[in-house]
MARLO-986001 format. One record per residue (C-alpha): residue number from 1; x, y, z; residue in one letter. Coordinates in steps of 0.05 Angstrom, whole numbers, plus 32768, in hexadecimal, padded with zeros to 4 digits. Example, Ala and Ser with C-alpha at 12.3 -4.5 7.8 and 13.67 -1.06 7.14 Angstrom:
% MARLO-986001
<rec pos="1" px="80F6" py="7FA6" pz="809C" code="A"/>
<rec pos="2" px="8111" py="7FEB" pz="808F" code="S"/>
***
This chain:
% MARLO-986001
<rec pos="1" px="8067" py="8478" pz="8043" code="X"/>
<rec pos="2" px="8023" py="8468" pz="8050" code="X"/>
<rec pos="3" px="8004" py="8481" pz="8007" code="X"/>
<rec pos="4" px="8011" py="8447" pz="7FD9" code="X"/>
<rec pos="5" px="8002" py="8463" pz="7F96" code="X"/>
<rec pos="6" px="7FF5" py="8447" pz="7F4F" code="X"/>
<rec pos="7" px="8021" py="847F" pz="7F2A" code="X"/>
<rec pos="8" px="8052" py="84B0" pz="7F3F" code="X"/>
<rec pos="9" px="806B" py="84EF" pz="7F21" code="X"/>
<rec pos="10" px="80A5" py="850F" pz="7F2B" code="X"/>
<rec pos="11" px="80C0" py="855D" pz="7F24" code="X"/>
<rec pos="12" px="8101" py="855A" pz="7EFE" code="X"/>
<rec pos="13" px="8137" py="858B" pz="7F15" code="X"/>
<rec pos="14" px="8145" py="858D" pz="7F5E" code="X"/>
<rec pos="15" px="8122" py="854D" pz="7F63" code="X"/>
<rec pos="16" px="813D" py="851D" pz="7F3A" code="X"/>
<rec pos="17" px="8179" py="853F" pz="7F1C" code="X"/>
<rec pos="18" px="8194" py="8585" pz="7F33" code="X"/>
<rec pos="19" px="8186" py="85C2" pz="7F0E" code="X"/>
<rec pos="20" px="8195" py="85AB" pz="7EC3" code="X"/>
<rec pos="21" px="81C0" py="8579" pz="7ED3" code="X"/>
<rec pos="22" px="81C7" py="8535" pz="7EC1" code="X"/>
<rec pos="23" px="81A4" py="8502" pz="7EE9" code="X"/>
<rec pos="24" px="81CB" py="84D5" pz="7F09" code="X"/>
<rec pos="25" px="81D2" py="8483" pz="7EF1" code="X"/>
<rec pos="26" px="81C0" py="846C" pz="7F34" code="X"/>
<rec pos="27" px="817B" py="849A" pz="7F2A" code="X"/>
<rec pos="28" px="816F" py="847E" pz="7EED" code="X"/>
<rec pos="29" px="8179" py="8435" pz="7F05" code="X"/>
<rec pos="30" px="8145" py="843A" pz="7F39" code="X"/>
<rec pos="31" px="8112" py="8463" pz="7F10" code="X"/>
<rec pos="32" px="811E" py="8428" pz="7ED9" code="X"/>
<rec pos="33" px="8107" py="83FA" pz="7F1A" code="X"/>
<rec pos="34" px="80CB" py="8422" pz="7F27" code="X"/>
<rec pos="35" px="80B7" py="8427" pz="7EDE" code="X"/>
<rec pos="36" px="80B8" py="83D4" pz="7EE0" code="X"/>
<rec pos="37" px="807F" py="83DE" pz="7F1D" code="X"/>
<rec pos="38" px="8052" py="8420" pz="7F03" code="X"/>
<rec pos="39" px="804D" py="845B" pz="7ED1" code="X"/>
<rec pos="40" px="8083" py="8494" pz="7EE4" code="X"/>
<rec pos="41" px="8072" py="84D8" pz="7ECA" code="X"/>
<rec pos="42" px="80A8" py="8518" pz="7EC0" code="X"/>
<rec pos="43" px="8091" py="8559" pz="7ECB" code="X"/>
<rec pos="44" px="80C2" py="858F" pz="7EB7" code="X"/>
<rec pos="45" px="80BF" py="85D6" pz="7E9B" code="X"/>
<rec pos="46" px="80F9" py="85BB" pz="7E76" code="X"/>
<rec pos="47" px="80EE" py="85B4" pz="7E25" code="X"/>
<rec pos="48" px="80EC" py="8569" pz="7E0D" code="X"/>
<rec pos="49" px="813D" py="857A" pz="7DFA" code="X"/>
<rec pos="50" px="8151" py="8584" pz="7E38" code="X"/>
<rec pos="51" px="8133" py="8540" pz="7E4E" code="X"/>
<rec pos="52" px="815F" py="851F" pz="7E19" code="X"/>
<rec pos="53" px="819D" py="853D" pz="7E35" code="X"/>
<rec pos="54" px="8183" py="8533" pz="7E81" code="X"/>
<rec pos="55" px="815B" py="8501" pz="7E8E" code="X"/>
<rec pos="56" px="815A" py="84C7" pz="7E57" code="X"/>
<rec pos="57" px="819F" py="84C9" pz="7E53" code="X"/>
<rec pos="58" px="81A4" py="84AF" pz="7E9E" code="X"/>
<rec pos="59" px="816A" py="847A" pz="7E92" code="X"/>
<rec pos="60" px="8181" py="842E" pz="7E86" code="X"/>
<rec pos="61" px="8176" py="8415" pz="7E3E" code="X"/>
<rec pos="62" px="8149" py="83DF" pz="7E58" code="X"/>
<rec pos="63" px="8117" py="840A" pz="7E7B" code="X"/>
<rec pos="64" px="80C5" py="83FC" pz="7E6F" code="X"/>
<rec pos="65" px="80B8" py="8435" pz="7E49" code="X"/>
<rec pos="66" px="8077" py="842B" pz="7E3E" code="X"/>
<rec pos="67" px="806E" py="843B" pz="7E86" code="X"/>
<rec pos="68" px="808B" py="848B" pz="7E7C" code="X"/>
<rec pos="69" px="806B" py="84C4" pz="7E79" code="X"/>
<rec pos="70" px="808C" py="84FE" pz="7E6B" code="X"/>
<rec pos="71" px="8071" py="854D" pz="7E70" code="X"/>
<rec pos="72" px="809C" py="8583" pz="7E50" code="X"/>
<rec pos="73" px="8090" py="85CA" pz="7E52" code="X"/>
<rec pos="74" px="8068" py="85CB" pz="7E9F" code="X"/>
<rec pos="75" px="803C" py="8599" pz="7E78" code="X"/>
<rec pos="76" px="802B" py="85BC" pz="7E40" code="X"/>
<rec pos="77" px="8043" py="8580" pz="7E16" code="X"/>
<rec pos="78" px="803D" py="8538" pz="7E2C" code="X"/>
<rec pos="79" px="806F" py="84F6" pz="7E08" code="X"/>
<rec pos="80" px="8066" py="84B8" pz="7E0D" code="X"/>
<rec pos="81" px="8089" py="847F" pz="7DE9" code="X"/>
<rec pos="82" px="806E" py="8452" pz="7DB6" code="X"/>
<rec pos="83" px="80AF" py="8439" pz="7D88" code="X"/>
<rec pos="84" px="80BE" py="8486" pz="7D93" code="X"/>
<rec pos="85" px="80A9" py="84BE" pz="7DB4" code="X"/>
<rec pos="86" px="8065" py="84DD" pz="7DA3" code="X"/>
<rec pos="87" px="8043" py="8516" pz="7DBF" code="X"/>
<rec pos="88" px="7FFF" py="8503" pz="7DDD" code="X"/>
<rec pos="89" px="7FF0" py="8552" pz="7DE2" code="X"/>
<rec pos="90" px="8017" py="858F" pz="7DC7" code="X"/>
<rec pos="91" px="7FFC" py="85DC" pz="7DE2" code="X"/>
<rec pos="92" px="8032" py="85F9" pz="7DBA" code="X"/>
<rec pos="93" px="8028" py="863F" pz="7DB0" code="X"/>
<rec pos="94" px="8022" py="866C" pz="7D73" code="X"/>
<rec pos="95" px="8046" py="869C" pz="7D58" code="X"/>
<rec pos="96" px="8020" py="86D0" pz="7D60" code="X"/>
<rec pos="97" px="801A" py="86B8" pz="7DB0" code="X"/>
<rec pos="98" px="8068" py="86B5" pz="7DB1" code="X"/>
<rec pos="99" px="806F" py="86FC" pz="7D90" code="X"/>
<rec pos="100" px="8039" py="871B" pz="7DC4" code="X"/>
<rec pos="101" px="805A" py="86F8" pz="7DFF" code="X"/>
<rec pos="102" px="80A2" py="8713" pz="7DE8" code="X"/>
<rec pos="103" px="808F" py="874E" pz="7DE5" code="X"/>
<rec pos="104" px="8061" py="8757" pz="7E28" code="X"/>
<rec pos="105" px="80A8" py="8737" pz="7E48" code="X"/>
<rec pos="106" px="80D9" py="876B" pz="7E33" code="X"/>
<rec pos="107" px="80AC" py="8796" pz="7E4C" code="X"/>
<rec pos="108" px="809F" py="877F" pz="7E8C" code="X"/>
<rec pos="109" px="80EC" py="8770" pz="7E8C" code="X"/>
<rec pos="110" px="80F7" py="87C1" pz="7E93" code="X"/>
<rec pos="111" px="80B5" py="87CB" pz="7EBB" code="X"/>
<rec pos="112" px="80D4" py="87A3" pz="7EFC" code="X"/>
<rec pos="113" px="811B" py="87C1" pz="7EE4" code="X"/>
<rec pos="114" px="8134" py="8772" pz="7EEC" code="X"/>
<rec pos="115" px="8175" py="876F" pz="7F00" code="X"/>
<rec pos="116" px="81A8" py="8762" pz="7EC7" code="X"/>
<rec pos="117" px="81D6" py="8725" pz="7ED8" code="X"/>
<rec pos="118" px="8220" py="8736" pz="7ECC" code="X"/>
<rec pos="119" px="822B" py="86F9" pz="7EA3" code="X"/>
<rec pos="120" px="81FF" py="86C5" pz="7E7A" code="X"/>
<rec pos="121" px="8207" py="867F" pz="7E63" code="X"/>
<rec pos="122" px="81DD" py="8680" pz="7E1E" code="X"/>
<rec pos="123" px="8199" py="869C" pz="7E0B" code="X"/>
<rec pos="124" px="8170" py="86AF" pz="7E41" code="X"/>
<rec pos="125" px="8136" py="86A9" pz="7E26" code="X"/>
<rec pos="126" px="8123" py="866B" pz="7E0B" code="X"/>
<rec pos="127" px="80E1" py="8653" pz="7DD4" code="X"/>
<rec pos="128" px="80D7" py="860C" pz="7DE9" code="X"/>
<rec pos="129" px="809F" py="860D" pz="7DBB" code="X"/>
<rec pos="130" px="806B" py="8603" pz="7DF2" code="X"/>
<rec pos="131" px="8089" py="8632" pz="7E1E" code="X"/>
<rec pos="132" px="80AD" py="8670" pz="7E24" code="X"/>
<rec pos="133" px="80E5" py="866B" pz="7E59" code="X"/>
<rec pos="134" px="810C" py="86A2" pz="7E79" code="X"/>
<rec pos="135" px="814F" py="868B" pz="7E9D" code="X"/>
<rec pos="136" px="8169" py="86C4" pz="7EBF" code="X"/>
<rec pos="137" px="81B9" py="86AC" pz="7EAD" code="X"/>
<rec pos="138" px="81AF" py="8688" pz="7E72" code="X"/>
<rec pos="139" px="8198" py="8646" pz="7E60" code="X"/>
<rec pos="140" px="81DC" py="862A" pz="7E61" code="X"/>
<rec pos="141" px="81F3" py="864B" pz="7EAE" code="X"/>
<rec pos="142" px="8213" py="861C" pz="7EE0" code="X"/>
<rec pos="143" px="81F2" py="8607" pz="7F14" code="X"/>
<rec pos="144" px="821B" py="8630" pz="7F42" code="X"/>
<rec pos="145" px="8212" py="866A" pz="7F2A" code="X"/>
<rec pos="146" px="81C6" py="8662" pz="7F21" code="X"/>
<rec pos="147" px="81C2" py="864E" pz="7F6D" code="X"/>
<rec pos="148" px="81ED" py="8694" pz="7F7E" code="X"/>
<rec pos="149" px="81B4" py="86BC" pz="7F50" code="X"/>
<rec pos="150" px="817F" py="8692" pz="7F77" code="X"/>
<rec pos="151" px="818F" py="86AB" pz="7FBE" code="X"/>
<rec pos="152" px="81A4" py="86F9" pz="7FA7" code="X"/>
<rec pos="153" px="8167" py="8704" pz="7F74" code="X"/>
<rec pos="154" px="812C" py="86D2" pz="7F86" code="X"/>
<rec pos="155" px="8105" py="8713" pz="7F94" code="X"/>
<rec pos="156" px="810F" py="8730" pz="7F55" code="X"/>
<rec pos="157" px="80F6" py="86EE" pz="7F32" code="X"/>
<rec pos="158" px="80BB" py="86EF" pz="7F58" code="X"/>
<rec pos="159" px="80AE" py="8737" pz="7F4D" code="X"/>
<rec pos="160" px="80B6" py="8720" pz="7F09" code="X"/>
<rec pos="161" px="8089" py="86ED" pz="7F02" code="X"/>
<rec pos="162" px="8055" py="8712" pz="7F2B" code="X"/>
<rec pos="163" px="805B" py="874C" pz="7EED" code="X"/>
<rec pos="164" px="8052" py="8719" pz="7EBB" code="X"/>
<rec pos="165" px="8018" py="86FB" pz="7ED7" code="X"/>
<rec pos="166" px="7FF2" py="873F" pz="7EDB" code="X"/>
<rec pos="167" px="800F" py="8755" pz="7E91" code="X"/>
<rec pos="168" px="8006" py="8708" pz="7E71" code="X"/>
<rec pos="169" px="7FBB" py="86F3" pz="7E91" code="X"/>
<rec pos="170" px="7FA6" py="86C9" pz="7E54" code="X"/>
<rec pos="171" px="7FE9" py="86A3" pz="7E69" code="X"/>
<rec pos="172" px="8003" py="8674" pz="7E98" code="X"/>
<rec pos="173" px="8045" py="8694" pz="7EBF" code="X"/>
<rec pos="174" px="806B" py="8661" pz="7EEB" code="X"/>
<rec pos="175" px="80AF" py="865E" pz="7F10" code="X"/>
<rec pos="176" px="80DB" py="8624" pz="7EFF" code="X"/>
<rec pos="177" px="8122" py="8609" pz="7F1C" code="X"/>
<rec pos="178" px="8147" py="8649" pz="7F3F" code="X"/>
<rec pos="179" px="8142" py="867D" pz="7F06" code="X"/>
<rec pos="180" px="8119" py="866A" pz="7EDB" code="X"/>
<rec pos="181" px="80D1" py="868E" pz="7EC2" code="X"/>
<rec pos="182" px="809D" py="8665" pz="7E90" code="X"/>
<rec pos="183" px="8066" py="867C" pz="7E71" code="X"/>
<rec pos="184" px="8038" py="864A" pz="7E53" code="X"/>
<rec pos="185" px="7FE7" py="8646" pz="7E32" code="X"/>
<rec pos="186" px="7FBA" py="8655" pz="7E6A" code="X"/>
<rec pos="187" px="7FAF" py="861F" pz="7E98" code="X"/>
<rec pos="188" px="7FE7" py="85FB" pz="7E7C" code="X"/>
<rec pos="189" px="800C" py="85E8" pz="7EC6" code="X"/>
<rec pos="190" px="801F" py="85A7" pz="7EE4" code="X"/>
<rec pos="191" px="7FD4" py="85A7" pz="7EFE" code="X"/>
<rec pos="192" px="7FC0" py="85A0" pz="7EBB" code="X"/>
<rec pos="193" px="7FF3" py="8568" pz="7EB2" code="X"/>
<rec pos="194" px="7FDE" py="853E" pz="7EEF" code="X"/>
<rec pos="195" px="7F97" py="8543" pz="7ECF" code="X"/>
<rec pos="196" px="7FAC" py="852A" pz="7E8E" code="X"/>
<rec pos="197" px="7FD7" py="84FB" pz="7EA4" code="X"/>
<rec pos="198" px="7F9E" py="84D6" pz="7ECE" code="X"/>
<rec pos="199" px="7F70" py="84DE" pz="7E92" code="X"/>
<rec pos="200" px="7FAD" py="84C0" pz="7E5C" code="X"/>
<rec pos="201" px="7FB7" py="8482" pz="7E9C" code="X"/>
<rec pos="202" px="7F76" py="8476" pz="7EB4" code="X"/>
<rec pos="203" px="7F89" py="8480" pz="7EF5" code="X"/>
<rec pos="204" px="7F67" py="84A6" pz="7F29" code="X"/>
<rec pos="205" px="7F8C" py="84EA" pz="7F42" code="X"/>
<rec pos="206" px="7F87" py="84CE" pz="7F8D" code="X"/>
<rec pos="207" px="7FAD" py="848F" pz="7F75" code="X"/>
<rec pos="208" px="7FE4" py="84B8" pz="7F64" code="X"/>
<rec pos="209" px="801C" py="84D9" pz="7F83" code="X"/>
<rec pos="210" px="8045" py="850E" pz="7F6F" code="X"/>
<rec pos="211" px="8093" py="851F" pz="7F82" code="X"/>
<rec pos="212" px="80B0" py="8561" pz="7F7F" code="X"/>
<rec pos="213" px="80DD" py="858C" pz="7FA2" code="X"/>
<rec pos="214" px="80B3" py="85D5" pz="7FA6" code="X"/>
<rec pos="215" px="8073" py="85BB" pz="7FBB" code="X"/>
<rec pos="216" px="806A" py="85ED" pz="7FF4" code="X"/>
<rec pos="217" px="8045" py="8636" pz="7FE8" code="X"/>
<rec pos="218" px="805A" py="865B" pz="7FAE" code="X"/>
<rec pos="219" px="808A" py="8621" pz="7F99" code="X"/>
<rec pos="220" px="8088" py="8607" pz="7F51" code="X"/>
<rec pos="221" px="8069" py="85CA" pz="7F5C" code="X"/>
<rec pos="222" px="8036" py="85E0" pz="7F92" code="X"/>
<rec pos="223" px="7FFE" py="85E3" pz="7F5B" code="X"/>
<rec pos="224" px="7FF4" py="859A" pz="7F4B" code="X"/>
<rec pos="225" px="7FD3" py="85A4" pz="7F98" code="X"/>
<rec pos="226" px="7F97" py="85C3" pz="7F7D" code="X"/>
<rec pos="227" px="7F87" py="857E" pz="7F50" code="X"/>
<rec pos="228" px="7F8D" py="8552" pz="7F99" code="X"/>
<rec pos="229" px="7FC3" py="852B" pz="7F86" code="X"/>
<rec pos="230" px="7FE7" py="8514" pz="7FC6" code="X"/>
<rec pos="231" px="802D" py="8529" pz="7FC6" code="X"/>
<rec pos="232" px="8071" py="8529" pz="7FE4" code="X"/>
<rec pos="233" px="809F" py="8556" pz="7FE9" code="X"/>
<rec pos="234" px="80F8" py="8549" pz="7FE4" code="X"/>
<rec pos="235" px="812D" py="8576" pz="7FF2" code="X"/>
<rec pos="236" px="8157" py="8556" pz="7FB5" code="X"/>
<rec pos="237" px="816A" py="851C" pz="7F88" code="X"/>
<rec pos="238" px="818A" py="84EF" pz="7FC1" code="X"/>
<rec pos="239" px="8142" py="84FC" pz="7FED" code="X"/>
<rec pos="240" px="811B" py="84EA" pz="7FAD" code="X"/>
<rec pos="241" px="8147" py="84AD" pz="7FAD" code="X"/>
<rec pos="242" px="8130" py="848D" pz="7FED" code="X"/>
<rec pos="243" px="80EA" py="84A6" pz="7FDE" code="X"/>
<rec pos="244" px="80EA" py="8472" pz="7FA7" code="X"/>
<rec pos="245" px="810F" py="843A" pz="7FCB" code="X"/>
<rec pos="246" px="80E1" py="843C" pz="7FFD" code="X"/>
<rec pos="247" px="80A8" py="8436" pz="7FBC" code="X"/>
<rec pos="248" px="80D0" py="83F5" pz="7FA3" code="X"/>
<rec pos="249" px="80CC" py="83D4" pz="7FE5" code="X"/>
***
């Protein structure tokens, strides 16, 4: 490619790993390669648990890092590790904002009359502290099953989210994975991350790039666009793969 940047950030599921799954060894190997050459940042609307079961676990014990930067929650918290892992920034919520926004989403639940799945895999909604995360079929669903809901009901999760936005406007309401809703502080997106990330890095937003897998309109990672970072988009983990061979070289 002809962008050579300083730092690259990466969507997690459907780009590095699929939906909540594992990501694979040979990911982690060459991620542990690019980590030896430049900071890596993880953005995810996953909770900081989810990235020990997913992502660290796939990472080689001797990787640099120093160099990682990782963004929970659609960036509403940021790690980085210094002996352990700190939090550089925490927008965790309230609870009075976690009552209000409980509340406001039951109710717009029976407003759009959403669609109720005929199984579920665990809670479906989820407090990740910094986030509130709907998953239509449970946090725990296979991906299968998830990618069936996806295709039959990805109108009804828009209609959704387009509810929640007019019923939540002091908050942020984003689409994640295939059925997922979040609902973070206002302002608190992946934008916001990029932002902070160039300010925690010192390096400039144009010297970036970031890697994600919905980057066209009304995708989930189309909004780091507005900050100017240069982008690419994958269709998956193996595409995301050569993207960063081609970065070694």
């Amino acid at each position: 490619m002809d962008h050579h940047p300083r730092l690259v950030a990466f969507d997690l599921d459907g780009t590095l790993a699929e939906s909540k799954q594992r990501m694979s060894s040979d990911m982690g190997e060459l991620l542990a390669r690019l980590l030896k050459k430049m900071p890596v940042a993880i953005m995810s609307g996953a909770g900081f648990p989810q990235f020990e079961k997913q992502f660290f676990t796939a990472l080689p014990m001797e990787s640099k890092l120093l160099n990682l930067y990782i963004f929970p929650d659609d960036a509403a918290q940021c790690f980085v590790y210094r002996g352990v892992w700190r939090a550089q920034y925490d927008n965790s919520f309230g609870n009075a904002e976690k009552e209000k926004i409980l509340k406001i989403f039951d109710e717009t639940m029976r407003e759009v009359n959403y669609p109720t799945p005929p199984k579920t895999w665990g809670e479906q909604l989820e407090d990740r502290g910094a986030e509130i995360a709907f998953s239509a079929l449970g946090q725990q669903a296979p991906l299968d099953a998830k990618e069936v809901w996806h295709r039959e009901h990805e109108g009804a999760r828009d209609d959704l989210r387009n509810a929640l936005v007019k019923n939540l406007p002091d908050f942020s309401v984003t689409e994640g994975g295939l059925t997922t809703i979040q609902i973070t502080r206002k302002g608190i997106t992946k934008a916001y991350g990029i932002k902070r990330l160039s300010e925690l890095t010192s390096i400039p937003i144009a010297q970036m790039l970031y890697v994600g897998d919905a980057l066209e309109e009304g995708g989930n990672d189309a909004v780091v666009k507005d900050t100017g970072v240069p982008t690419h988009q994958v269709f998956g983990p193996e595409e995301t793969a050569g993207l960063i061979t081609s970065l070694l070289k």
